[in-house]
LOBAGU-838478 format. One record per residue (C-alpha): residue number from 1; residue in one letter; x, y, z. Coordinates in steps of 0.05 Angstrom, whole numbers, always signed. Layout:
REM residues N
[site NUM "a" [X Y Z]]
...
REM end
This chain:
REM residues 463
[site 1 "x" [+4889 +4370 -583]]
[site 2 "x" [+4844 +4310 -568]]
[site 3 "x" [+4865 +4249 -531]]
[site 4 "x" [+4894 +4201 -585]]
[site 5 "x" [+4874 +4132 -555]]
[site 6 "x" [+4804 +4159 -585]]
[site 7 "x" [+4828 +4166 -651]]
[site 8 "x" [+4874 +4118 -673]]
[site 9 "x" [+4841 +4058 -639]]
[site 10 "x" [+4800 +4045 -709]]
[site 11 "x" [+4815 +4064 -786]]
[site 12 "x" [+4766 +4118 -798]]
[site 13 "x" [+4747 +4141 -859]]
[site 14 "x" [+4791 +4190 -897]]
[site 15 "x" [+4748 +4228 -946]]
[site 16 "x" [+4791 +4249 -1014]]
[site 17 "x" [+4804 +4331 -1024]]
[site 18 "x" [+4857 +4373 -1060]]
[site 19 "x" [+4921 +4357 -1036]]
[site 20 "x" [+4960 +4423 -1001]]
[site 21 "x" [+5001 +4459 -1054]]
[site 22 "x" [+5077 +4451 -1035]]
[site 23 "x" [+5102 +4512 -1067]]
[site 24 "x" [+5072 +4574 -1090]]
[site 25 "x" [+5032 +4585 -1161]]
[site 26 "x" [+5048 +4639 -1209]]
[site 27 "x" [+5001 +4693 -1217]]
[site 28 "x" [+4957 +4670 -1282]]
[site 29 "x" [+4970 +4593 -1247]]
[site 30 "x" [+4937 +4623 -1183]]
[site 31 "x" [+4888 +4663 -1219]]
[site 32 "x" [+4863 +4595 -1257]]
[site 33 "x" [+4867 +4549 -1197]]
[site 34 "x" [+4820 +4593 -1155]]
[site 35 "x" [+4770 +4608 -1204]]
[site 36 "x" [+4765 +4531 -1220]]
[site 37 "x" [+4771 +4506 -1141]]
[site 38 "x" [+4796 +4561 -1089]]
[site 39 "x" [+4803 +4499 -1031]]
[site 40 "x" [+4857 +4479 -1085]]
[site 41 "x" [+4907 +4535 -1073]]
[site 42 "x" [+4922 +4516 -999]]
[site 43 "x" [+4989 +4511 -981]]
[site 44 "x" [+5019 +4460 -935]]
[site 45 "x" [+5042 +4512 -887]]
[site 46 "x" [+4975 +4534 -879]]
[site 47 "x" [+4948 +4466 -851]]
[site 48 "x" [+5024 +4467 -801]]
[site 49 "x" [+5026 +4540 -778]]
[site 50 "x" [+4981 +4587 -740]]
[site 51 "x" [+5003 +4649 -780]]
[site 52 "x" [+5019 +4655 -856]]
[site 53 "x" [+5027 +4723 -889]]
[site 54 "x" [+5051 +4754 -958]]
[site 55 "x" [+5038 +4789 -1019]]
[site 56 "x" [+5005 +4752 -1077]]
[site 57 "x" [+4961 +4771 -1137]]
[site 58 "x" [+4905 +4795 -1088]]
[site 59 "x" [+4958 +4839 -1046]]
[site 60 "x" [+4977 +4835 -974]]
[site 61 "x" [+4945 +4769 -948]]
[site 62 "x" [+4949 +4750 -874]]
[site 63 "x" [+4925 +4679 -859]]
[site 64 "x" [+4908 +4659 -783]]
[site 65 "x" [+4890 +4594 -756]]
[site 66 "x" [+4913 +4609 -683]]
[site 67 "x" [+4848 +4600 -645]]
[site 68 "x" [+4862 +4662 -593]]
[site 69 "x" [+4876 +4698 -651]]
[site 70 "x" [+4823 +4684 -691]]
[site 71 "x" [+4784 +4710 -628]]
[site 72 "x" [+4822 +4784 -619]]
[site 73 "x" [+4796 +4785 -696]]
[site 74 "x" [+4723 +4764 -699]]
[site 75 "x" [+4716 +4789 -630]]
[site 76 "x" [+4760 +4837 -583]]
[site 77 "x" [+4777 +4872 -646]]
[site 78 "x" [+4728 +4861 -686]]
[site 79 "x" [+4709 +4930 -693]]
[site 80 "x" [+4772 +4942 -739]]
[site 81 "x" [+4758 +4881 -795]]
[site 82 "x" [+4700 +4892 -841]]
[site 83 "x" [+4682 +4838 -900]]
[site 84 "x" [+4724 +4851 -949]]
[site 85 "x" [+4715 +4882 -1019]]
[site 86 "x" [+4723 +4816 -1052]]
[site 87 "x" [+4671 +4772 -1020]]
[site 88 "x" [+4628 +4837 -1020]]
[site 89 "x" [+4631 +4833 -1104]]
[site 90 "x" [+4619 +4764 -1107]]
[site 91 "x" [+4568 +4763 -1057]]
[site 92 "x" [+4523 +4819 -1064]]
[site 93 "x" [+4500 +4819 -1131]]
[site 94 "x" [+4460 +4751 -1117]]
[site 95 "x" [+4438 +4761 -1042]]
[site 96 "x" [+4426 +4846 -1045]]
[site 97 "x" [+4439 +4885 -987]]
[site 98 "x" [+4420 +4833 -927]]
[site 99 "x" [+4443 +4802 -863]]
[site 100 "x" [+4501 +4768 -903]]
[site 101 "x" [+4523 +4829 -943]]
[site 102 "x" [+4509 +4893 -897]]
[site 103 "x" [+4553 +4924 -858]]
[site 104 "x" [+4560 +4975 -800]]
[site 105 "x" [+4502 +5005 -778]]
[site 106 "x" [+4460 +4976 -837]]
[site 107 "x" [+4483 +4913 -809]]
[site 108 "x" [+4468 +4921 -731]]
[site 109 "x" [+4402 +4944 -743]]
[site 110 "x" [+4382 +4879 -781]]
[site 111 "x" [+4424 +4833 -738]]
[site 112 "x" [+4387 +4868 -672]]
[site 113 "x" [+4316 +4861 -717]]
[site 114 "x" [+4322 +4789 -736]]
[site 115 "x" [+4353 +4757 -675]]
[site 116 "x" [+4295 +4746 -641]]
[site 117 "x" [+4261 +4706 -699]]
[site 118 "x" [+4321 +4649 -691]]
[site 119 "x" [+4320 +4654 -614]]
[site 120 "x" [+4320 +4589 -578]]
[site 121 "x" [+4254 +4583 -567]]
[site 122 "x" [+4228 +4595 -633]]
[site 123 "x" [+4283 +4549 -670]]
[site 124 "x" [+4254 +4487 -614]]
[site 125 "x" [+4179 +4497 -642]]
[site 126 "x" [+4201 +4486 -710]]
[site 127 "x" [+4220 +4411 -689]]
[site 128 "x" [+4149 +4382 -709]]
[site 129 "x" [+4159 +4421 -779]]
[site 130 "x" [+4228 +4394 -796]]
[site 131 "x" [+4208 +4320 -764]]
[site 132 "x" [+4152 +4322 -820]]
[site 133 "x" [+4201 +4342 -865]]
[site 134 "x" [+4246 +4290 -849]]
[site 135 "x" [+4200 +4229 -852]]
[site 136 "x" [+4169 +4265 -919]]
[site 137 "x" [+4245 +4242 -950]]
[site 138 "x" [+4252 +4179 -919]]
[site 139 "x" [+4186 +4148 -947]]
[site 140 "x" [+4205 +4181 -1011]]
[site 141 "x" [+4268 +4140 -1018]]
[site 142 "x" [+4247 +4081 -978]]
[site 143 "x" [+4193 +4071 -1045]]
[site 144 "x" [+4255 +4080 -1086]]
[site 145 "x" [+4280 +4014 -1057]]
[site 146 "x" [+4335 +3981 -1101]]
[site 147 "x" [+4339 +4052 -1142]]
[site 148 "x" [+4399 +4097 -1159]]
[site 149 "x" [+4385 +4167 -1120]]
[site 150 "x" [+4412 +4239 -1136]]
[site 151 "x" [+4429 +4258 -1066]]
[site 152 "x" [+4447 +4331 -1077]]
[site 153 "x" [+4372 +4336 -1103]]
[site 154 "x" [+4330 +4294 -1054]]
[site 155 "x" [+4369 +4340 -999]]
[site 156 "x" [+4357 +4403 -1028]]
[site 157 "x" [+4279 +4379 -1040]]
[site 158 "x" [+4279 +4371 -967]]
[site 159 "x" [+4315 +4435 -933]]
[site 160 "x" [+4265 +4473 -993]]
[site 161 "x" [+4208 +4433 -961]]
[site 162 "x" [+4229 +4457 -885]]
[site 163 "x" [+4231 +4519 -918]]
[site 164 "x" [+4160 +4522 -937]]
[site 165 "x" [+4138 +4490 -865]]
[site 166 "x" [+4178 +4536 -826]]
[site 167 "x" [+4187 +4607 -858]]
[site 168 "x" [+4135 +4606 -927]]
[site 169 "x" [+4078 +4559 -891]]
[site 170 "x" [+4038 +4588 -950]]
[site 171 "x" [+4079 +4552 -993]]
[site 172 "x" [+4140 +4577 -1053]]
[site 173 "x" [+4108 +4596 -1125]]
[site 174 "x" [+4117 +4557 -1174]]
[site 175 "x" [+4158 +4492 -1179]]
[site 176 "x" [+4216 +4480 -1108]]
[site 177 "x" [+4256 +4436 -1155]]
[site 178 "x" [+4262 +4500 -1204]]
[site 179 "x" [+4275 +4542 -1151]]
[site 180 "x" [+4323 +4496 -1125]]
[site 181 "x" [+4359 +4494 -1200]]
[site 182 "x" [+4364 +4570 -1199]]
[site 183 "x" [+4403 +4568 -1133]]
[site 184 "x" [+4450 +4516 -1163]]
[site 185 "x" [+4463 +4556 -1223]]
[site 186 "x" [+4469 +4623 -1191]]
[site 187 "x" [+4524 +4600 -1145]]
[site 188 "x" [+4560 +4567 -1196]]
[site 189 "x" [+4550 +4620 -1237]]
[site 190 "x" [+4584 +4673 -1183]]
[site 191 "x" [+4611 +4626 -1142]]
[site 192 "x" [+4680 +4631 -1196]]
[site 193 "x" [+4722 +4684 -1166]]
[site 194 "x" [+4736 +4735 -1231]]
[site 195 "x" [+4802 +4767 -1238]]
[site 196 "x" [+4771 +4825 -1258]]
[site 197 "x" [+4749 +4831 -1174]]
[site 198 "x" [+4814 +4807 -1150]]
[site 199 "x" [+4845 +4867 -1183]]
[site 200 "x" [+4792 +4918 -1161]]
[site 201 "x" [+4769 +4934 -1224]]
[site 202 "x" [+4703 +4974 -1222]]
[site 203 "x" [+4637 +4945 -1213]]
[site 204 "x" [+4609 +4972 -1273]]
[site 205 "x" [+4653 +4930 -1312]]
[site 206 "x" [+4607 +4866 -1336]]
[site 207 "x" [+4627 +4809 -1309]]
[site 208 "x" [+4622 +4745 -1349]]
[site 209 "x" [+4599 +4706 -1280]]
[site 210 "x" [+4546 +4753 -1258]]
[site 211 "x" [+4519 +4759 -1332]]
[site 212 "x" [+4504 +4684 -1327]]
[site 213 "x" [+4471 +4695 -1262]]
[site 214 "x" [+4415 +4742 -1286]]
[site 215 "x" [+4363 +4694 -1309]]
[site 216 "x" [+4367 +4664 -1235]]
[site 217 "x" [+4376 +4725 -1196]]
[site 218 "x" [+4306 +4749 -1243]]
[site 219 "x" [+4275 +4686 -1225]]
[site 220 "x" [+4290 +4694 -1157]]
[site 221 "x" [+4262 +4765 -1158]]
[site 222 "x" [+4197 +4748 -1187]]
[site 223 "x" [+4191 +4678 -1140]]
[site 224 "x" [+4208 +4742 -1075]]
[site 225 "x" [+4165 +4791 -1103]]
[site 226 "x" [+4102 +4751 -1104]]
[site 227 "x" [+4117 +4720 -1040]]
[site 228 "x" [+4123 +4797 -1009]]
[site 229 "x" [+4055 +4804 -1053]]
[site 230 "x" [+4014 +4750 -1028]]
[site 231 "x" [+4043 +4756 -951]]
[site 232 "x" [+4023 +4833 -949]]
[site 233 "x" [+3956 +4806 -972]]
[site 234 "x" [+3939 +4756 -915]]
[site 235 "x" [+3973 +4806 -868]]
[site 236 "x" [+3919 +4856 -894]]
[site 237 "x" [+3869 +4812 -883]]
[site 238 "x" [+3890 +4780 -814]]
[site 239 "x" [+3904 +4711 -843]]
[site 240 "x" [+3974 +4703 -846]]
[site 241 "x" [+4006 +4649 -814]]
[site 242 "x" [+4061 +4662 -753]]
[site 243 "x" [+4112 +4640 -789]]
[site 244 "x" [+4182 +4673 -804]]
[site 245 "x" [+4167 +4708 -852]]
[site 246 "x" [+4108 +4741 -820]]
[site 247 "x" [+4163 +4753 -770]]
[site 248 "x" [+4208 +4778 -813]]
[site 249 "x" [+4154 +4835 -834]]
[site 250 "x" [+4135 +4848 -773]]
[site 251 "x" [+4205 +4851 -741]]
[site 252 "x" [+4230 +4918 -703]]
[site 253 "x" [+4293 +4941 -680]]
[site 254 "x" [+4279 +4937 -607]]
[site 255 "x" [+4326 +5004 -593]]
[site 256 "x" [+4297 +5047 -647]]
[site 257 "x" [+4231 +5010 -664]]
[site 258 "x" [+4241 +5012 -737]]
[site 259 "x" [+4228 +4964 -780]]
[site 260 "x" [+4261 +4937 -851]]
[site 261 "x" [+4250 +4961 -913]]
[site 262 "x" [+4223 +4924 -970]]
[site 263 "x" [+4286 +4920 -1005]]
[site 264 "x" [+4317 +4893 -939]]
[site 265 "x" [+4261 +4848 -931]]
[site 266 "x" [+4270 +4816 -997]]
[site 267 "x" [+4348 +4815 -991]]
[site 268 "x" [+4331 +4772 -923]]
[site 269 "x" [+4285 +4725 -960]]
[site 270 "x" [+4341 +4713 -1014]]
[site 271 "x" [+4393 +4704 -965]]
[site 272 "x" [+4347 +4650 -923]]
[site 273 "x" [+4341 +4611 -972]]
[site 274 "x" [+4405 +4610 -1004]]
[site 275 "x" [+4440 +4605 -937]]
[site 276 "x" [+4381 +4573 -889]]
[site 277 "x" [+4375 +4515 -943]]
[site 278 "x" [+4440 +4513 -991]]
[site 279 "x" [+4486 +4499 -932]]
[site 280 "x" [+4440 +4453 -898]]
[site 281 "x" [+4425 +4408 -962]]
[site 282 "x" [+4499 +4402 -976]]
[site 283 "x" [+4530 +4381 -896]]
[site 284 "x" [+4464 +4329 -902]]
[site 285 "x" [+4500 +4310 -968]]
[site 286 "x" [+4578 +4302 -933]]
[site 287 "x" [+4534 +4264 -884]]
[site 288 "x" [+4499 +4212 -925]]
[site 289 "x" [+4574 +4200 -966]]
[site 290 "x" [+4622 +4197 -905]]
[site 291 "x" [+4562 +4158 -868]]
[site 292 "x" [+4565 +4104 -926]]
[site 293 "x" [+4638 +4099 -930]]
[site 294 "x" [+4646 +4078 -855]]
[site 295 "x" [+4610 +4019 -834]]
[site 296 "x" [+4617 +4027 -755]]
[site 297 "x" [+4592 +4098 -759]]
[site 298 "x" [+4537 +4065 -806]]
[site 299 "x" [+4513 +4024 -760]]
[site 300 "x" [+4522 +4059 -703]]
[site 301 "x" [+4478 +4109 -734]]
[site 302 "x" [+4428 +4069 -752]]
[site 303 "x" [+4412 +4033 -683]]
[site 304 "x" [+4403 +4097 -654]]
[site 305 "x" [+4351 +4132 -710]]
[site 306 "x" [+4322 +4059 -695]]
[site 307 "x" [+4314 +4073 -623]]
[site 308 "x" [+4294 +4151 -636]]
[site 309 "x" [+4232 +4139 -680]]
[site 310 "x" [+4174 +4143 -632]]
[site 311 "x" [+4105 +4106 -643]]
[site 312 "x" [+4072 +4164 -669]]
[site 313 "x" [+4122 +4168 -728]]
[site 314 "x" [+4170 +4229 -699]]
[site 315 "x" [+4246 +4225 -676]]
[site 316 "x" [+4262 +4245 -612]]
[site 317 "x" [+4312 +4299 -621]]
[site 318 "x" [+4340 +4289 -551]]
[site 319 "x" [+4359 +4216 -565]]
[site 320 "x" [+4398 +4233 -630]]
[site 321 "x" [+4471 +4254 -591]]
[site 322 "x" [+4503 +4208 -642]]
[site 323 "x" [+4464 +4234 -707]]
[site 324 "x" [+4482 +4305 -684]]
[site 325 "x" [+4560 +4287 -671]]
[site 326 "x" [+4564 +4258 -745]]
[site 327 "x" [+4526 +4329 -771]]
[site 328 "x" [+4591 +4367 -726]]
[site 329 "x" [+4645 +4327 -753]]
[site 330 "x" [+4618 +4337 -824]]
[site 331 "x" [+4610 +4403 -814]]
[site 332 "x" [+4690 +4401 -789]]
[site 333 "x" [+4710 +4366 -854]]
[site 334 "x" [+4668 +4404 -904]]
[site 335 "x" [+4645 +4464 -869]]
[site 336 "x" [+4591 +4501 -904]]
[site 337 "x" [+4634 +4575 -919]]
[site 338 "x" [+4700 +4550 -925]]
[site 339 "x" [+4734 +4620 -906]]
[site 340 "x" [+4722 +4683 -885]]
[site 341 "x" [+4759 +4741 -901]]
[site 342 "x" [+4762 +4812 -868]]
[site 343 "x" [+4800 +4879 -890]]
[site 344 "x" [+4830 +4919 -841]]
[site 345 "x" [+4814 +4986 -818]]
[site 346 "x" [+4872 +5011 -786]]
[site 347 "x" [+4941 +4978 -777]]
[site 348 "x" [+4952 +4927 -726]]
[site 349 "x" [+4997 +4883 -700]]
[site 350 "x" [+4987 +4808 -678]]
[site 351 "x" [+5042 +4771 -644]]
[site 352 "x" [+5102 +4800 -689]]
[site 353 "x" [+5057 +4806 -760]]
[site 354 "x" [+5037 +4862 -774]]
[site 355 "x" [+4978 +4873 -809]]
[site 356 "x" [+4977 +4939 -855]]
[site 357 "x" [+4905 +4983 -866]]
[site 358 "x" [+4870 +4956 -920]]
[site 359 "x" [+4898 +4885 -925]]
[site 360 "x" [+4865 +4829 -925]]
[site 361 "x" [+4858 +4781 -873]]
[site 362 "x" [+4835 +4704 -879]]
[site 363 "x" [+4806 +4666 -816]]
[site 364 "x" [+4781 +4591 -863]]
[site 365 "x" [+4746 +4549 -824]]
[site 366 "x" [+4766 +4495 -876]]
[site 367 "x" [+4842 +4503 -858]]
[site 368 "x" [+4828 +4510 -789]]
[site 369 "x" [+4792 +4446 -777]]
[site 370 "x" [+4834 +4405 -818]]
[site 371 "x" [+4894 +4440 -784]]
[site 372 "x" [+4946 +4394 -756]]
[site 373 "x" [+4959 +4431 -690]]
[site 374 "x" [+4892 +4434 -674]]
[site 375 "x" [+4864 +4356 -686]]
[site 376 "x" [+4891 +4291 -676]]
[site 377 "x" [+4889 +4252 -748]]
[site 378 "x" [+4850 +4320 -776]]
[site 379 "x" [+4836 +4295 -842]]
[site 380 "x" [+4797 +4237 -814]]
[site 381 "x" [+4718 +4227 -805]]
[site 382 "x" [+4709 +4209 -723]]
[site 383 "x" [+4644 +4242 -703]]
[site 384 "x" [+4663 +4214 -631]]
[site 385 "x" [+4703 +4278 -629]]
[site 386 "x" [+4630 +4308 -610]]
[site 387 "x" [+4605 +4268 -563]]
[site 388 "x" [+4610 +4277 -483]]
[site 389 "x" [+4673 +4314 -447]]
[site 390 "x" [+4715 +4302 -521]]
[site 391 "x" [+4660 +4355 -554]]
[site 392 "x" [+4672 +4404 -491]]
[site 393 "x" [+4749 +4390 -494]]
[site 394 "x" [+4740 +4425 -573]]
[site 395 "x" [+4773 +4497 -570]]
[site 396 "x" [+4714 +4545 -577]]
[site 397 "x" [+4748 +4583 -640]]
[site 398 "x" [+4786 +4527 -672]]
[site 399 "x" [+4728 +4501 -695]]
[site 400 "x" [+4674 +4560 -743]]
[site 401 "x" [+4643 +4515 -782]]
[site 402 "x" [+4580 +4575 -777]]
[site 403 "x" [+4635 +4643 -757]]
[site 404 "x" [+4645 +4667 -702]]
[site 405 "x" [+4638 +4742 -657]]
[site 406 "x" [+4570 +4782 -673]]
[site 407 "x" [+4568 +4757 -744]]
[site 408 "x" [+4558 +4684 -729]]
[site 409 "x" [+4507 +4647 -765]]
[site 410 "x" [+4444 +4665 -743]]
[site 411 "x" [+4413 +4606 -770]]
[site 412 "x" [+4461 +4555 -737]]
[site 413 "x" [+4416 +4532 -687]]
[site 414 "x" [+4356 +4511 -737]]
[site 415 "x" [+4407 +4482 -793]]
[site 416 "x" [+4437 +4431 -742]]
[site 417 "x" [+4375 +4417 -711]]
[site 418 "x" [+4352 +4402 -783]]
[site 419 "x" [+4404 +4366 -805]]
[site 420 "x" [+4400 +4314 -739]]
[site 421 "x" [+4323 +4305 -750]]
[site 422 "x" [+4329 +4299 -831]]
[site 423 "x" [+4398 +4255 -827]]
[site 424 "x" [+4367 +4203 -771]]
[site 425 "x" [+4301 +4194 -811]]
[site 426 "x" [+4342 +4173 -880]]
[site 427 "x" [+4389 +4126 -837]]
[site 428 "x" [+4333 +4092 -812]]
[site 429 "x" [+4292 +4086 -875]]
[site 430 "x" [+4355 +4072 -923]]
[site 431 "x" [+4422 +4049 -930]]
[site 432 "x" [+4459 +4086 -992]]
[site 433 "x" [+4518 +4054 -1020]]
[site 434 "x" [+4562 +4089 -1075]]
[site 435 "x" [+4564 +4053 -1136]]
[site 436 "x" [+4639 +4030 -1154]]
[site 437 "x" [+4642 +4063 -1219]]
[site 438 "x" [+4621 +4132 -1183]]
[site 439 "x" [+4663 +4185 -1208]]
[site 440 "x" [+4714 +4211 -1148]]
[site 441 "x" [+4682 +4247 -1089]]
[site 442 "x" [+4716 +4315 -1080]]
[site 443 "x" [+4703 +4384 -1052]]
[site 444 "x" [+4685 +4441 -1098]]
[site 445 "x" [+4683 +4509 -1072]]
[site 446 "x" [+4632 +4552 -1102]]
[site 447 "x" [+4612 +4592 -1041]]
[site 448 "x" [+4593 +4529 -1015]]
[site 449 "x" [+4627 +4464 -1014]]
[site 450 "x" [+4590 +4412 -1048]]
[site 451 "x" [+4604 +4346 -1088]]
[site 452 "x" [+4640 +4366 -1152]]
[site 453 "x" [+4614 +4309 -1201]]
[site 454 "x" [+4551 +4308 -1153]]
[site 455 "x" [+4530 +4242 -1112]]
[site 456 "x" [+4493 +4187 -1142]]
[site 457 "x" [+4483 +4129 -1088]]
[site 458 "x" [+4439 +4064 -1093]]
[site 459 "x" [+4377 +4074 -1035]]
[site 460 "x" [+4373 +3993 -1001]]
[site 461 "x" [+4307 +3996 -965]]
[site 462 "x" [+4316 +3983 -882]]
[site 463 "x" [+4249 +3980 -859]]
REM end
């Protein structure tokens, strides 16, 4: 628990969610609620106690929060919890068979492969790229002076353009904003959880969500196949650039020296750019709202993207401590996978709950850090939670907002150091305000979190 002198020493701002159910749903109740809005069906308890289990409509459900806990699960145990069945069917058909989706040894071999591509060193030479990126936006929206903006878009324009400057240098086919449009619509379009998967009915049963999804998830295989195409090409002809996706084909298992497939290859690309730039435009998106709706953080914000810029035009990522603590606490509030969920292997036992082969168990980084053992005034927006001994005083597994154990995020490292570069560029070039009439800002789970009646904010010119 943080010190509460910190936290209670200002009114911070309180963003608006779902409230926590107080009792239980019925079954069709339940089944409606979390196909419309799973962050919905929270119970109270969850937010109050470490360990909730019982038997609902999806079976045997164990939910932890307890951060030692949540370690023995993703970690000293984590041999014995797989991803589930569930998030496997609503998952797979729109991302294939890659880093996200694969398991066991599928799994270790493409984890071991791609690991070097997001080590530290190659994540810090992709600063210039997202910089670029970053000031590409700002003068885009500073010449938009006195405009209304569609935030969701401008930020997934910009994580598609980091994209291009970081992993497809030789650019995406076709239209970004179309591509970005398919992404939108394929996760809303399997983002709904279907009964027909919370039952375990067979796969071969058409799904009304995934039927909706095939002109994206075609799309997407024609924008991936001549990407492969034209990559293969320059490779061929030695004038590819050393980018990751160059990487990505050149990538070998350093144990058996084996490299992916195609089909592995083009799950990757999916899952890059539905993870590496859906998750990333939406925490910029938190940002920007929560920024606007508090003006100390404002303008604390703002005097230090002021002091960042250089004269050459670039931000200084190490003088953006502030800009990266507001990116954390975002990422705390709206975290970009709200859960995760794992089925058990073999019985086992934590504390006194025991949890039975096959069941399901739920580790949500949502729940967890909003959770009122864990935070001092949880549901409220203080990025000063992240900054200096409070951000090394945060329990290392209280707080997931990119997993935890071997199957962290491997991307974490280049999404925040995207986010901090894109966010401090904005601040400085634009204040957005949210028009009065705006409809209410709330969470909507569909894989991601995002806005659910979108964000439309009036860009004010700075500089």
């Amino acid at each position: 628990m943080q010190d509460t002198a910190l936290l209670t020493a200002a009114s911070p701002f309180r963003p608006k969610v779902p409230p926590p159910l107080t009792r239980p749903l019925g079954l069709f109740a339940f089944l409606k609620a979390v196909r419309e809005n799973p962050i919905a069906t929270w119970m109270q308890a969850h937010f109050e106690e470490f360990v909730v289990a019982g038997e609902g409509a999806m079976g045997r459900i164990t939910v932890v929060s307890d951060p030692d806990l949540v370690r023995y699960l993703l970690v000293e145990n984590g041999a014995n919890y797989r991803k589930d069945d569930l998030q496997r069917r609503v998952l797979a058909p729109g991302l294939g068979n890659g880093l996200l989706t694969a398991e066991g040894d599928e799994w270790r071999l493409q984890r071991r492969t791609l690991a070097p591509i997001f080590s530290a060193r190659h994540v810090a030479g992709f600063v210039a790229q997202m910089d670029k990126a970053g000031a590409r936006v700002a003068k885009r929206l500073a010449r938009r002076d006195g405009a209304s903006i569609d935030v969701v878009l401008e930020m997934t324009r910009t994580t598609l353009d980091v994209l291009e400057r970081t992993i497809f240098t030789q650019g995406l086919s076709g239209d970004p904003d179309a591509l970005g449009r398919a992404l939108t619509r394929l996760l809303e379009s399997i983002g709904p959880i279907d009964p027909l998967d919370v039952f375990g009915v067979p796969g071969f049963v058409p799904r009304l969500g995934r039927l909706k999804a095939r002109p994206a998830l075609r799309y997407f295989a024609e924008v991936v196949d001549e990407l492969l195409d034209r990559r293969k090409a320059a490779l061929a002809r030695g004038e590819a650039p050393h980018d990751l996706m160059t990487l990505l084909l050149a990538a070998q298992d350093p144990e058996s020296g084996k490299g992916l497939s195609d089909l592995e290859v083009k799950a990757n690309i999916v899952t890059f750019i539905a993870a590496g730039h859906e998750t990333t435009a939406n925490a910029l998106t938190w940002a920007l709202y929560c920024v606007s709706q508090d003006e100390s953080v404002r303008d604390r914000l703002e005097a230090e993207a002021d002091a960042a810029l250089g004269e050459d035009g670039a931000m200084s990522l190490d003088r953006l401590p502030f800009a990266k603590a507001v990116m954390e606490e975002t990422m705390r509030l709206f975290p970009p996978v709200p859960f995760l969920s794992r089925q058990a292997l073999r019985d086992d036992r934590i504390g006194r709950v025991k949890i039975p082969r096959n069941s399901t168990v739920i580790i949500a980084p949502y729940v967890m850090q909003r959770h009122k053992k864990l935070w001092e005034a949880p549901d409220a927006f203080i990025p000063d939670r992240f900054l200096g001994e409070r951000r090394e005083s945060v329990r290392r597994f209280s707080y997931l907002p990119f997993g935890a154990g071997p199957r962290i995020c491997i991307g974490q490292s280049f999404s925040l150091q995207e986010a901090t570069l894109v966010l401090a560029h904005v601040v400085r070039a634009v204040r957005l305000t949210l028009p009065q009439d705006h409809p209410p800002v709330t969470p909507l789970h569909r894989v991601t979190l995002r806005p659910k009646e979108g964000l439309r904010m009036k860009a004010e010119r700075r500089h």
